[in-house]
N, CA, C, O and CB atoms as a CASP TS submission, in Angstrom:
PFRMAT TS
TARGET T0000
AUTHOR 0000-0000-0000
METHOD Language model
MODEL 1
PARENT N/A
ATOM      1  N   UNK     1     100.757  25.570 -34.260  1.00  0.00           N
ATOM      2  CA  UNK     1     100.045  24.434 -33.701  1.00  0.00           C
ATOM      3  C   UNK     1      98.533  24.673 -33.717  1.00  0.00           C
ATOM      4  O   UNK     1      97.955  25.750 -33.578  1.00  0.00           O
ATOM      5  CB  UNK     1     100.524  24.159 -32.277  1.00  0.00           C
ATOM      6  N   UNK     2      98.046  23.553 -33.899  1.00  0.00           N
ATOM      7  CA  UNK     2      96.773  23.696 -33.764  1.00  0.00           C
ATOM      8  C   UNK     2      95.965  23.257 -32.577  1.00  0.00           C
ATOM      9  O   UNK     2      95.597  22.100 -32.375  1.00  0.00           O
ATOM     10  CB  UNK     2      96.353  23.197 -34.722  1.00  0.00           C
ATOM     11  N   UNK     3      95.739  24.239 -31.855  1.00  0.00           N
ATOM     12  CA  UNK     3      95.322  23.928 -30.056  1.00  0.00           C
ATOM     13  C   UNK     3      94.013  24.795 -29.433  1.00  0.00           C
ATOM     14  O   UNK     3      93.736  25.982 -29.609  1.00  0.00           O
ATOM     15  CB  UNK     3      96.815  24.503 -28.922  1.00  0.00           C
ATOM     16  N   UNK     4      93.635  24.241 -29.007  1.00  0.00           N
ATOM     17  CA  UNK     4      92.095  24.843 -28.675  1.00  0.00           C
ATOM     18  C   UNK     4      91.953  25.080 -27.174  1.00  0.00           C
ATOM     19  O   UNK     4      91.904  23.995 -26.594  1.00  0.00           O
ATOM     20  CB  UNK     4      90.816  23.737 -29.135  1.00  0.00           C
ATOM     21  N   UNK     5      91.858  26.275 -26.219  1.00  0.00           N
ATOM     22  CA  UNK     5      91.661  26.067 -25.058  1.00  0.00           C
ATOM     23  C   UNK     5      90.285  26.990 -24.818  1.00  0.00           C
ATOM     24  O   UNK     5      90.065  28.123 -25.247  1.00  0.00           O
ATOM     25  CB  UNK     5      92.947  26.352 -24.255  1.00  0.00           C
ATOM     26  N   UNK     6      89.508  26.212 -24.067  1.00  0.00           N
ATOM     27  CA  UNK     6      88.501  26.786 -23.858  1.00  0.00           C
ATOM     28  C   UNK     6      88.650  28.207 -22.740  1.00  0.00           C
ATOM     29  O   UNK     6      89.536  28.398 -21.907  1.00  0.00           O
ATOM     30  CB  UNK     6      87.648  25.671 -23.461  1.00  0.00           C
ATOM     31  N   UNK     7      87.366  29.145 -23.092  1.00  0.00           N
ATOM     32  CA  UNK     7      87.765  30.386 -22.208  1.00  0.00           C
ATOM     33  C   UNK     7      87.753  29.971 -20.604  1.00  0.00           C
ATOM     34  O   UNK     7      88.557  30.493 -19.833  1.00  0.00           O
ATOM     35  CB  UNK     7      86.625  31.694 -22.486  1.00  0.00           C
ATOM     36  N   UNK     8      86.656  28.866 -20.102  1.00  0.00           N
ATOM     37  CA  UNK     8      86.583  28.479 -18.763  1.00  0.00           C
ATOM     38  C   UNK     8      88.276  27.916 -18.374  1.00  0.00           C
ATOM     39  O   UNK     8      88.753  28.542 -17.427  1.00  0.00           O
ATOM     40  CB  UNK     8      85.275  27.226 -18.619  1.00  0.00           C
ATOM     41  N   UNK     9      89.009  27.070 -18.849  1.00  0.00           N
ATOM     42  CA  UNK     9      90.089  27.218 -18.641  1.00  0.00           C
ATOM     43  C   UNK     9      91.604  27.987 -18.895  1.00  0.00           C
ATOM     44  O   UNK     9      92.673  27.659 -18.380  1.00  0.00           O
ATOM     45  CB  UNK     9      89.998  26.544 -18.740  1.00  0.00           C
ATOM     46  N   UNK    10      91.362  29.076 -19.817  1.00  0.00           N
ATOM     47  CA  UNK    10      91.856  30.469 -19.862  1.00  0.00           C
ATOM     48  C   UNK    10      91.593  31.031 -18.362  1.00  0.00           C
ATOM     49  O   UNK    10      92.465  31.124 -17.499  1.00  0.00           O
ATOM     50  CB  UNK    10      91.046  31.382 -21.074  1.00  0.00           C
ATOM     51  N   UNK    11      90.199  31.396 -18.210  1.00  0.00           N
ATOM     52  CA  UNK    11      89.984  32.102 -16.799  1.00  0.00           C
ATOM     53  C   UNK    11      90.411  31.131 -16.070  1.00  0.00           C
ATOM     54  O   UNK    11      91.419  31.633 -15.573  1.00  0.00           O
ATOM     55  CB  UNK    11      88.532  32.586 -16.338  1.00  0.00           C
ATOM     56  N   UNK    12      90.346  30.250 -15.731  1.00  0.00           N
ATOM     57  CA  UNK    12      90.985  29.530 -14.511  1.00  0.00           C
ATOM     58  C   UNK    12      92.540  29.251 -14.281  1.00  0.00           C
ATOM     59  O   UNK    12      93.078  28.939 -13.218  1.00  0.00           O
ATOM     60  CB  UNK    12      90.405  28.253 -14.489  1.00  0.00           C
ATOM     61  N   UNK    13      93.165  29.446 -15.597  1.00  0.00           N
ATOM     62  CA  UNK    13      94.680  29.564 -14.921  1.00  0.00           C
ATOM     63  C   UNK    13      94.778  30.994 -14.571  1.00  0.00           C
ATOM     64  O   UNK    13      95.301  31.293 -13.497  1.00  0.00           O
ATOM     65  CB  UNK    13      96.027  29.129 -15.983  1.00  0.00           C
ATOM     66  N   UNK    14      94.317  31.938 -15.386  1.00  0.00           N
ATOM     67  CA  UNK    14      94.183  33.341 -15.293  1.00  0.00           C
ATOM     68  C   UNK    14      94.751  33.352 -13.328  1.00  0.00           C
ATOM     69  O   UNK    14      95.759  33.534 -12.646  1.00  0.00           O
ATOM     70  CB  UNK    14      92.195  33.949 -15.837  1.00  0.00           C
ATOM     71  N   UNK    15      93.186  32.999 -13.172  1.00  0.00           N
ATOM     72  CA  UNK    15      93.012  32.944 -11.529  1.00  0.00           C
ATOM     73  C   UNK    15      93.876  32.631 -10.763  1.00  0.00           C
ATOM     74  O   UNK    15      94.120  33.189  -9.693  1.00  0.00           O
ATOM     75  CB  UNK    15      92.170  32.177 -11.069  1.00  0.00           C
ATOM     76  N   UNK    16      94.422  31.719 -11.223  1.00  0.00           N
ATOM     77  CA  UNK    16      95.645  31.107 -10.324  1.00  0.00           C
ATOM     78  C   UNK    16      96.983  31.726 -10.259  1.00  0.00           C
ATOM     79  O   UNK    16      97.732  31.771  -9.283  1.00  0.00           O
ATOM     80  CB  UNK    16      95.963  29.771 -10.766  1.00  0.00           C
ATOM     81  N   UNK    17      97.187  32.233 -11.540  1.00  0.00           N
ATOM     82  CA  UNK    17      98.510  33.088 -11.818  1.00  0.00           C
ATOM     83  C   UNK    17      98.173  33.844 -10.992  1.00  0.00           C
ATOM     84  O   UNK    17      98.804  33.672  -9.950  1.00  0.00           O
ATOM     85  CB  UNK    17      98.910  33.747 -13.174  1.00  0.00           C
ATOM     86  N   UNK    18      97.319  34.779 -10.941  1.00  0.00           N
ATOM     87  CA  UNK    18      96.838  36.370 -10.096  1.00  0.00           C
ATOM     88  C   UNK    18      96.966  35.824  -8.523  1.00  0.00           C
ATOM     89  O   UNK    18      97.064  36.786  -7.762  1.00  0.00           O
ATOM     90  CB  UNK    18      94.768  37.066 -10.501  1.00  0.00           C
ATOM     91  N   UNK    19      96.991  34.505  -7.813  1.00  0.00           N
ATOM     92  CA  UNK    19      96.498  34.285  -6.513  1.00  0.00           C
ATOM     93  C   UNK    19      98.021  34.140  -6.373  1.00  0.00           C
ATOM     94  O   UNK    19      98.591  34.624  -5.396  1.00  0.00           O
ATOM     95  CB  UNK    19      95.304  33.045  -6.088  1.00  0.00           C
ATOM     96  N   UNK    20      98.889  33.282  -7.626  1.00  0.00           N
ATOM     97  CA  UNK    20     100.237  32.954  -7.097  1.00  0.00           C
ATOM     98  C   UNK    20     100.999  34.458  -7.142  1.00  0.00           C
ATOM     99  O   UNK    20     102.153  34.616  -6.746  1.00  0.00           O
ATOM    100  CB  UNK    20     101.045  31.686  -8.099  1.00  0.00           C
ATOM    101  N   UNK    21     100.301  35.351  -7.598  1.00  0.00           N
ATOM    102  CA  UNK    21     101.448  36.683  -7.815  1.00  0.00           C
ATOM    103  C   UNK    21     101.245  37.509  -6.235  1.00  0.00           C
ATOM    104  O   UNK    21     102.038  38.225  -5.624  1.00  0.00           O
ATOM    105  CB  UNK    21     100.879  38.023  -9.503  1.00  0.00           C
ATOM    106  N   UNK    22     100.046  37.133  -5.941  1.00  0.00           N
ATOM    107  CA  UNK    22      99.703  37.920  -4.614  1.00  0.00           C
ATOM    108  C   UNK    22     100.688  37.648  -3.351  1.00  0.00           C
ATOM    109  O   UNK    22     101.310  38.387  -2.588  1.00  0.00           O
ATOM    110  CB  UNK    22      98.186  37.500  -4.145  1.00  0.00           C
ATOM    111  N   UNK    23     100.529  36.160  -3.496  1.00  0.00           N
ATOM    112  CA  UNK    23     101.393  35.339  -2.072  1.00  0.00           C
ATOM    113  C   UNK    23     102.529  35.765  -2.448  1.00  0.00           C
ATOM    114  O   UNK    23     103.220  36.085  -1.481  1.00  0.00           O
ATOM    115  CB  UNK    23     101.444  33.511  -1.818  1.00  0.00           C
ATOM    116  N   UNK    24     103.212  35.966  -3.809  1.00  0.00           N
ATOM    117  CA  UNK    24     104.442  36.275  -3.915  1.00  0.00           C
ATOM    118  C   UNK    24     104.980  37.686  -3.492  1.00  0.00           C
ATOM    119  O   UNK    24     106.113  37.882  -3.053  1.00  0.00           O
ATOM    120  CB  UNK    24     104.687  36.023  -5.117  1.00  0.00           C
ATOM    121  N   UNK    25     103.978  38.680  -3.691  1.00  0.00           N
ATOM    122  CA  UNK    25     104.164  39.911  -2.895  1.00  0.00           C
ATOM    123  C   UNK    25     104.457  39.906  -1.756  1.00  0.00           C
ATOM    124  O   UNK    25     105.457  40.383  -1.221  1.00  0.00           O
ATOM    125  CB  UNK    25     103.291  40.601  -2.847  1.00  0.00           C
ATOM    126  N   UNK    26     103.550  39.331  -1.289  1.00  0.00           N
ATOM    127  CA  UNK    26     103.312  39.254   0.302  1.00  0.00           C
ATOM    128  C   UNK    26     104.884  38.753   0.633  1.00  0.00           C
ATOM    129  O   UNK    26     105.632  39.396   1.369  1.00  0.00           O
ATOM    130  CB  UNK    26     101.876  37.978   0.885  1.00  0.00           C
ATOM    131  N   UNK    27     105.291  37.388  -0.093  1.00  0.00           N
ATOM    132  CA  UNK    27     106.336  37.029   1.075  1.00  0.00           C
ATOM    133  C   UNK    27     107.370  37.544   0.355  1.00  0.00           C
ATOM    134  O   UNK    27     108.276  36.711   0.404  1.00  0.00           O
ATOM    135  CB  UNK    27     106.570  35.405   1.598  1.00  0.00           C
ATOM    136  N   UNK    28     107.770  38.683  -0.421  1.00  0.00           N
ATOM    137  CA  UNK    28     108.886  39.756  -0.710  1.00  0.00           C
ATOM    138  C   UNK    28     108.401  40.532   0.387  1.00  0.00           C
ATOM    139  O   UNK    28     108.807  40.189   1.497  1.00  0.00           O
ATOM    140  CB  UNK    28     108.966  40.578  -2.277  1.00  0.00           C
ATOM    141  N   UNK    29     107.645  41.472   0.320  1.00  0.00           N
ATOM    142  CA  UNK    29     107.943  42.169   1.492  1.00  0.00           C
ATOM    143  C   UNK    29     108.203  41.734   2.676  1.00  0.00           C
ATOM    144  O   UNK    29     108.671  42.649   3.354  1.00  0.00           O
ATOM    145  CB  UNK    29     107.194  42.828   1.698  1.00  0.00           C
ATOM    146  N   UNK    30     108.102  40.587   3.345  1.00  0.00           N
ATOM    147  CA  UNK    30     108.004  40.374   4.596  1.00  0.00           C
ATOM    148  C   UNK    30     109.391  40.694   5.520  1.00  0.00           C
ATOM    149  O   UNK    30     109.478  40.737   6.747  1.00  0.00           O
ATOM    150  CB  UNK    30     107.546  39.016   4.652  1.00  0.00           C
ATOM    151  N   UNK    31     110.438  40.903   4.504  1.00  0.00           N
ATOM    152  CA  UNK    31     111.733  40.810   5.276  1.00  0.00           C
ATOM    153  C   UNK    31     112.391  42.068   5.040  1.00  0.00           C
ATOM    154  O   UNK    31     113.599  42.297   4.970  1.00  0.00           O
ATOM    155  CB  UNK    31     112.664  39.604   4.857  1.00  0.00           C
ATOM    156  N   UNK    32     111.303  42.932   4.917  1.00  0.00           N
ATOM    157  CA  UNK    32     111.622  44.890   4.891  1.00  0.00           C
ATOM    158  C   UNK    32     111.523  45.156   6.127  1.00  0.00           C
ATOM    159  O   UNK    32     110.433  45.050   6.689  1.00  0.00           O
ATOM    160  CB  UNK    32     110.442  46.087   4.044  1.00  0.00           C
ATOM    161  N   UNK    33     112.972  45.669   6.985  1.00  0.00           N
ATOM    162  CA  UNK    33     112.278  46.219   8.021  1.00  0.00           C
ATOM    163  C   UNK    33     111.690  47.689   7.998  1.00  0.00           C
ATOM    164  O   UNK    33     112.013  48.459   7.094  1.00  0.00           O
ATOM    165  CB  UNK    33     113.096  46.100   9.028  1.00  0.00           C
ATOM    166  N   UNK    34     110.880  48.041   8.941  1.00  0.00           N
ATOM    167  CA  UNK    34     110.998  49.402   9.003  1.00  0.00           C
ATOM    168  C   UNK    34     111.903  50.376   9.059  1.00  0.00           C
ATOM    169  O   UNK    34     113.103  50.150   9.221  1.00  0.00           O
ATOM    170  CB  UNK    34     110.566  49.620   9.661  1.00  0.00           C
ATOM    171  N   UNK    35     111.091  52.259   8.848  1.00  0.00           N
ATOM    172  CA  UNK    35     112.198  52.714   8.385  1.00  0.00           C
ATOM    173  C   UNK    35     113.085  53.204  10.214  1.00  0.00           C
ATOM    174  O   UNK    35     114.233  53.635  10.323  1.00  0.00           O
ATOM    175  CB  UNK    35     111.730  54.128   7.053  1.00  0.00           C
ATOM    176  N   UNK    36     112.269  52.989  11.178  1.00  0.00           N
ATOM    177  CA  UNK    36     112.684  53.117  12.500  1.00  0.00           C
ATOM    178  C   UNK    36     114.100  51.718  12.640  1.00  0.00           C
ATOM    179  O   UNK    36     115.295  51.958  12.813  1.00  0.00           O
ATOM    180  CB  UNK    36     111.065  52.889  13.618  1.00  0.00           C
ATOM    181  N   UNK    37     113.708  50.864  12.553  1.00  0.00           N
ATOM    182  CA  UNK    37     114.504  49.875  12.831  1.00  0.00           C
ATOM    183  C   UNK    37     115.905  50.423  11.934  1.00  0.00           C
ATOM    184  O   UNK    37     116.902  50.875  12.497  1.00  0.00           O
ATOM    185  CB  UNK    37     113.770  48.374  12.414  1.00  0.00           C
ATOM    186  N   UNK    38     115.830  50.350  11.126  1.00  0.00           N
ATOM    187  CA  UNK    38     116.838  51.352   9.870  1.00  0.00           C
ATOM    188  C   UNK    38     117.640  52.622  10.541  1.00  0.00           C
ATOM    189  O   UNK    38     118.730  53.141  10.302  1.00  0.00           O
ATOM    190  CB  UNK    38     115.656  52.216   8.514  1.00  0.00           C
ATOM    191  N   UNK    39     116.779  52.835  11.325  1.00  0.00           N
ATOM    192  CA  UNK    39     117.407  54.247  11.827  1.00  0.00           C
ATOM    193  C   UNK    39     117.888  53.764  13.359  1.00  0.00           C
ATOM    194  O   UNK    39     118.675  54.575  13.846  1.00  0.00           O
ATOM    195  CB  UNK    39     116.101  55.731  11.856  1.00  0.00           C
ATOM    196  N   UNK    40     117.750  53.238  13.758  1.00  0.00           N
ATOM    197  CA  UNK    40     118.432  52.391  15.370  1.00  0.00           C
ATOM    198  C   UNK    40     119.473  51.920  15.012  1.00  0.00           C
ATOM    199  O   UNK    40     120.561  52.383  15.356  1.00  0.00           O
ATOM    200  CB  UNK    40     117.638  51.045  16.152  1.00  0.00           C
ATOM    201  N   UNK    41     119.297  50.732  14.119  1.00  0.00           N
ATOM    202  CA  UNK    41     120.612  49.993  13.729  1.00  0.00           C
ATOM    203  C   UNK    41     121.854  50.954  13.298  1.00  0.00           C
ATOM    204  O   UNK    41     123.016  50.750  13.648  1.00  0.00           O
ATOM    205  CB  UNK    41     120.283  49.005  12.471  1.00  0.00           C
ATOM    206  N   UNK    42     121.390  52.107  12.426  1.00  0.00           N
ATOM    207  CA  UNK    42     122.230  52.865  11.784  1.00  0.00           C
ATOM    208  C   UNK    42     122.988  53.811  13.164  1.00  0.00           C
ATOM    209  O   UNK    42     124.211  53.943  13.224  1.00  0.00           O
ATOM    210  CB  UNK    42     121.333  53.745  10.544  1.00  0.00           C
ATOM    211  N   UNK    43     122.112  54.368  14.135  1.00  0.00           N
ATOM    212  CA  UNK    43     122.505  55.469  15.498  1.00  0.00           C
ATOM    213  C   UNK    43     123.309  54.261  16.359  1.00  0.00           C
ATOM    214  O   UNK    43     123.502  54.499  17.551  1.00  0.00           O
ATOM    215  CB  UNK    43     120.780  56.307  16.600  1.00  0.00           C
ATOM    216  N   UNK    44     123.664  53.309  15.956  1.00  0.00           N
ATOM    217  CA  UNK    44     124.386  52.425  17.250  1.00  0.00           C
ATOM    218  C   UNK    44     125.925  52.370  15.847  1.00  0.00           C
ATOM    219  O   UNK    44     127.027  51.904  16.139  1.00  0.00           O
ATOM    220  CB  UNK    44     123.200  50.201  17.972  1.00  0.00           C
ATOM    221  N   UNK    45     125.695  52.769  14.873  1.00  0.00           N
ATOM    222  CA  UNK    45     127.361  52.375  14.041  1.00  0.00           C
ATOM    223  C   UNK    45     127.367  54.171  13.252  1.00  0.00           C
ATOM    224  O   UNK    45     128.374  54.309  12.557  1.00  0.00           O
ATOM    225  CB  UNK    45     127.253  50.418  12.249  1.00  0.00           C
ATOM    226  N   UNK    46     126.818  54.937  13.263  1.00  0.00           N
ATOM    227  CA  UNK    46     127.015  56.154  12.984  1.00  0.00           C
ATOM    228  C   UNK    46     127.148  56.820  13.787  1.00  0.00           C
ATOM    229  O   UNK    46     126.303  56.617  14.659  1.00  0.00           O
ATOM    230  CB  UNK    46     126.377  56.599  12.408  1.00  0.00           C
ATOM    231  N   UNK    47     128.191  58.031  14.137  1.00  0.00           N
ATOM    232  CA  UNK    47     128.769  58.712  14.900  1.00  0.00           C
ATOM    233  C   UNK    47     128.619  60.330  14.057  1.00  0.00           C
ATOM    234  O   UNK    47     129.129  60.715  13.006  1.00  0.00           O
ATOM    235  CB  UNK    47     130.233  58.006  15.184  1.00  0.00           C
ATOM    236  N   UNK    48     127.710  61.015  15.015  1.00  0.00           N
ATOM    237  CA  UNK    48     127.726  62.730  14.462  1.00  0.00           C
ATOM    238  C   UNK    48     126.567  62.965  13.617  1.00  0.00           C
ATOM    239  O   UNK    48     126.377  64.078  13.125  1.00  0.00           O
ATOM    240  CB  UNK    48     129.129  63.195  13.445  1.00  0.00           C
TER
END
């Protein structure tokens, strides 16, 4: 194809991809608990 995109809108989706990858980090981790909580839950169903 023959398609022309200028670099100002190269960098500007650029930008946006990089801002949408960030928020996406962010709300993967959010539902890690700690490694304490991990270890409570586990001392109330592990025995010894």
């Amino acid at each position: 194809p023959t398609v022309f995109i200028c670099d100002e809108c190269v960098e500007l989706c650029m930008d946006i991809i990089r801002e949408e990858s960030k928020s996406s980090l962010v709300k993967a981790g959010e539902g890690v608990p700690s490694p304490q909580h991990i270890q409570k839950v586990l001392d109330d169903y592990v025995i010894g």
